[in-house]
C-alpha positions in Angstrom: 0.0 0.0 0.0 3.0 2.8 0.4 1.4 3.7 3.6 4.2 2.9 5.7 5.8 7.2 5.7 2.4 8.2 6.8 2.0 10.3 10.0 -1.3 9.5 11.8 -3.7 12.1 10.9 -2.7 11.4 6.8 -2.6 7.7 7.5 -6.2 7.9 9.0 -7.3 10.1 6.1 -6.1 7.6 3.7 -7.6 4.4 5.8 -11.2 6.5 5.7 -10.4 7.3 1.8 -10.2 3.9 1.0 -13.0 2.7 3.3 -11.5 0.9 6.4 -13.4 1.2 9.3 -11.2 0.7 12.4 -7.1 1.7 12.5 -5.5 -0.9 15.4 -2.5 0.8 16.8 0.3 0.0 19.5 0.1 4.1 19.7 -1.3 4.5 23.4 -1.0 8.1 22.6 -2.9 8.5 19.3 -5.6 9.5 21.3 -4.1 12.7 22.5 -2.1 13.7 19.2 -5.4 13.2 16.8 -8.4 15.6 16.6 -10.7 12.7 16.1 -14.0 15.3 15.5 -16.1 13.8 12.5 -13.7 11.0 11.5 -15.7 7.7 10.9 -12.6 5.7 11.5 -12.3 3.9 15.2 -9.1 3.4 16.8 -8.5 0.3 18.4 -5.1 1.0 21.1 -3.5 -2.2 21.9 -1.2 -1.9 24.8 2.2 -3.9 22.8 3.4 -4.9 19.1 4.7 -7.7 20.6 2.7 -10.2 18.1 3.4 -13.3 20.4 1.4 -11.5 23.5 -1.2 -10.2 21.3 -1.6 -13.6 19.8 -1.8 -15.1 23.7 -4.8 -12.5 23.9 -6.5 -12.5 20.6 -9.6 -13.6 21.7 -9.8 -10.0 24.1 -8.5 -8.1 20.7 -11.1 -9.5 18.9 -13.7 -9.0 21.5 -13.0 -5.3 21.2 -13.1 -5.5 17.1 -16.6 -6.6 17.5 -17.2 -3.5 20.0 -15.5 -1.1 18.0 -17.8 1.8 16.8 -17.4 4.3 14.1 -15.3 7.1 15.1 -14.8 6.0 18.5 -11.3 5.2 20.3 -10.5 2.2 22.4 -8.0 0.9 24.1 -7.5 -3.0 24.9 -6.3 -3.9 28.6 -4.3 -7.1 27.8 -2.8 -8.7 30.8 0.8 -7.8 31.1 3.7 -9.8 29.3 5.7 -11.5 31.6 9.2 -10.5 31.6 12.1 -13.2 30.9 15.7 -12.0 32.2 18.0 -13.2 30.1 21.9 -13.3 31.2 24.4 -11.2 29.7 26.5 -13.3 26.6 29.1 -15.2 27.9 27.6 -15.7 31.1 25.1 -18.8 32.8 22.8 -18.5 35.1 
């Protein structure tokens, strides 16, 4: 699509242009950097890009799909990732 030098507001104009009806975003701050007054777009803030935690989740993200309205913003509360330490290289636990 080429869409991938877009700042928000032109990559919501274009996703409305061409008729998509929800933008899902890592962006937890979207919200605040967007006039979202008459856009028919929804916003759908997940709280990661990590694909493997959304995937854990996905019934939640698609729960909120369903609710998702025109023009409205959501955000998903996924439970949080657990953190794995990892040692430094060259040393074992």
């Amino acid at each position: 699509m080429g869409w991938g030098e877009l700042t928000n507001g032109l990559l919501l104009a274009a996703a409305e242009e061409r008729g998509f009806d929800l933008l899902v975003t890592a962006d937890k701050n979207i919200r605040h950097k967007q006039n979202r007054a008459g856009r028919r777009i929804g916003i759908l803030a997940l709280p990661t890009n990590n694909w493997r935690h959304i995937l854990e989740h996905v019934r939640d993200v698609v729960a909120a799909i369903d609710r998702a309205g025109q023009g409205v913003y959501q955000a998903v509360d996924l439970p949080r990732e657990r953190l794995v330490r990892r040692p430094p290289p060259g040393r074992s636990r």
